[in-house]
C-alpha positions as CSV (number, residue, x, y, z in Angstrom):
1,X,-61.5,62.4,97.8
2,X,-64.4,64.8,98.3
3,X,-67.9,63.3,96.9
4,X,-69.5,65.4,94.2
5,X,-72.7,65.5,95.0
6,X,-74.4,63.8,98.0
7,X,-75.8,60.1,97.8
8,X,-80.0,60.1,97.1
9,X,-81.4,60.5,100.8
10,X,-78.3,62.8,102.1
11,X,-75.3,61.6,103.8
12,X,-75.3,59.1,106.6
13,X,-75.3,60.3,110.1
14,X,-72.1,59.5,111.7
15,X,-73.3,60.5,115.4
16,X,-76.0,63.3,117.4
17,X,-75.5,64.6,120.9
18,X,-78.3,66.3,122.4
19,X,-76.5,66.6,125.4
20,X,-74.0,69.2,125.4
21,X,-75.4,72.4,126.1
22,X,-76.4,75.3,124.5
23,X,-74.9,78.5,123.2
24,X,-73.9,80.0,119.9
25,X,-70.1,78.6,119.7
26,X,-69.6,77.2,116.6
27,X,-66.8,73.8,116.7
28,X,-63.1,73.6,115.8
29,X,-62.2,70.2,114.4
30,X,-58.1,69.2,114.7
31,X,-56.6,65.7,114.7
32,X,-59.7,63.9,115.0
33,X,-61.3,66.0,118.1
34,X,-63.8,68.5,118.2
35,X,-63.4,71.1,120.6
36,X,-66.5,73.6,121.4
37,X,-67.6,75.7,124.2
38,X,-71.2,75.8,125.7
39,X,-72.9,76.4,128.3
40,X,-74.9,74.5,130.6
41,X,-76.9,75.6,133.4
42,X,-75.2,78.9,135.0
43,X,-71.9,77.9,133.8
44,X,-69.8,77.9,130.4
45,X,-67.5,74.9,129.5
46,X,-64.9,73.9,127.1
47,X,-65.2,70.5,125.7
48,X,-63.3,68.0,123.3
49,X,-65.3,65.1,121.5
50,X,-63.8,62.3,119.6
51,X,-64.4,63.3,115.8
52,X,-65.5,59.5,114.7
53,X,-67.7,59.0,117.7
54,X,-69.1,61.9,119.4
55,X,-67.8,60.8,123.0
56,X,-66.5,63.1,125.8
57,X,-62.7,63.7,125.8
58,X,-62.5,66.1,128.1
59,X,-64.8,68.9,129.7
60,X,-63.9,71.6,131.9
61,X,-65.6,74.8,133.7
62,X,-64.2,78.0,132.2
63,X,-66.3,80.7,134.0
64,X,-70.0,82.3,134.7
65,X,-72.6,82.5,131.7
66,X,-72.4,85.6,130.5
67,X,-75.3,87.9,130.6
68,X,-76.4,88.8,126.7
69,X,-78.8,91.3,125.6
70,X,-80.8,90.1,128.3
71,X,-81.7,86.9,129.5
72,X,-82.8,85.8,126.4
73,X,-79.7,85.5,124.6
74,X,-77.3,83.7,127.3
75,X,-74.3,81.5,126.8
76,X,-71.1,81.5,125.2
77,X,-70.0,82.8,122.0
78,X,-66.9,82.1,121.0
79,X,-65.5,79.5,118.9
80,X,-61.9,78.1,120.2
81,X,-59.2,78.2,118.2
82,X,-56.7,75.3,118.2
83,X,-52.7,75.6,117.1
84,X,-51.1,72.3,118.1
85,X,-51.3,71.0,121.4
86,X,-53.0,74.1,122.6
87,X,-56.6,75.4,122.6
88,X,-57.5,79.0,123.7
89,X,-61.0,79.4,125.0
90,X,-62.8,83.0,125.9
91,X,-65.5,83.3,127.7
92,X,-68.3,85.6,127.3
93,X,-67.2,87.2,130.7
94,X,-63.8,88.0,129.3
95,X,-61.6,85.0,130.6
96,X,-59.1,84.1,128.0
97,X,-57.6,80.1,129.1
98,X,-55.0,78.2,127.6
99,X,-55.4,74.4,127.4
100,X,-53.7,71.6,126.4
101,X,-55.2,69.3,124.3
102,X,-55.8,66.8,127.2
103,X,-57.7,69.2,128.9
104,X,-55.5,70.6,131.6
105,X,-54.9,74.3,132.0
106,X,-52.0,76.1,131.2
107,X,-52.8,79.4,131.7
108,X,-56.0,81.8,132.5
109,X,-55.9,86.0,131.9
110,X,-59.1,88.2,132.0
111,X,-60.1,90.6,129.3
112,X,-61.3,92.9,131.6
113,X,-59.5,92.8,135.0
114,X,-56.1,92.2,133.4
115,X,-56.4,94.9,130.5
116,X,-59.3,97.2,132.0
117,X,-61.3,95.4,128.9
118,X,-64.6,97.1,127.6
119,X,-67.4,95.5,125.4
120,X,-68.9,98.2,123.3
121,X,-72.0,96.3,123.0
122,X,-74.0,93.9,125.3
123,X,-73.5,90.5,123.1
124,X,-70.7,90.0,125.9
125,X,-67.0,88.5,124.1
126,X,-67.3,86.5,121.0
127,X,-63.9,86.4,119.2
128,X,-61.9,83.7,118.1
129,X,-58.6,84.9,119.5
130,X,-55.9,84.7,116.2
131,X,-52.7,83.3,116.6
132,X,-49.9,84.8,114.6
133,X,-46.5,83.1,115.1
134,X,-45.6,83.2,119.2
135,X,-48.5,85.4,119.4
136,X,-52.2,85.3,120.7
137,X,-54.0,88.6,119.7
138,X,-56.9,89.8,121.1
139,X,-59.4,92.8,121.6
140,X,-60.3,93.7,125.6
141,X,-61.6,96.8,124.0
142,X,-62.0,100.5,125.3
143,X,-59.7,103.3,126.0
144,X,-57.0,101.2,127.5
145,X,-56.1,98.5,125.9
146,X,-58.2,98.1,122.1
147,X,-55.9,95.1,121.2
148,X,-52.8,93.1,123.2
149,X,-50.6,90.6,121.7
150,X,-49.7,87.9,124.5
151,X,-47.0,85.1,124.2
152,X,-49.3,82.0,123.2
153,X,-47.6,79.6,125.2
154,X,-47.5,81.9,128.6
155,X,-49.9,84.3,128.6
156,X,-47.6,87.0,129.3
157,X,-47.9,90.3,127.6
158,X,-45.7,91.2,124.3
159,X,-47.9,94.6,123.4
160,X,-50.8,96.6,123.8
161,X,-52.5,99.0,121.6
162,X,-55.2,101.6,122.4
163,X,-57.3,102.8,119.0
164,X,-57.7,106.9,119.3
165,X,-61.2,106.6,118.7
166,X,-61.4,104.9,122.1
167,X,-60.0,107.4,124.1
């Protein structure tokens, strides 16, 4: 059912929002919502967007913009991942939140304070976290904690892993 090639003059736009925020999350699109992460003002969000229309589903505040290379560069990088009624968020800061797909929160850990987490650069967090089974996985980063495994639905630690190098 995919067109192949595009009618003369491009497709139609469905809907624009100008609106949002800013930042350099890209969207995640599951059962006809769009969920995204930006950041407005001094504060990032999480947001979900009706797929057909473009109107707010939910919003919520998930923590402090993060400070990027400078203050050129602010605002949130990461890209939410979505595995059924769940969507994990991370903030630039480090906080890692578990939402359901209405928008309330499940659960909320912090890269940094919960797993001594270290960025080796200054871009601030900007991973997708993966989920593999009943895990989340994700990188805090330096000498204590490279990578942890969590339990997706708690938050609760399965593993951690420390990479030599990082020592």
């Amino acid at each position: 059912g995919l067109m192949q090639q595009w009618p003369e003059g491009g497709p139609s736009l469905r809907w624009k929002r100008t609106d949002i925020g800013t930042g350099y999350s890209s969207p995640a699109i599951a059962d006809g919502v769009l969920y995204l992460q930006t950041t407005r003002g001094e504060e990032e969000f999480a947001l979900a967007l009706d797929e057909q229309t473009g109107d707010d589903k939910w919003s919520a505040p998930i923590g402090k913009v993060g400070k990027n290379r400078g203050p050129q560069y602010p605002g949130t990088r990461s890209t939410p991942t979505v595995d059924g009624n769940r969507v994990y968020v991370l903030t630039a800061h480090g906080a890692l939140i578990c939402f359901d797909t209405d928008g309330g929160e499940l659960w909320r850990r912090n890269l940094k304070a919960d797993f001594s987490g270290k960025k080796a650069d200054s871009w601030g967090y900007s991973e997708s976290v993966l989920i593999d089974g009943q895990k989340l996985v994700c990188t805090p980063g330096g000498d204590q904690n490279t990578m942890v495994a969590l339990n997706k639905m708690t938050g609760e630690s399965i593993w951690t892993t420390v990479r030599e190098e990082d020592r």
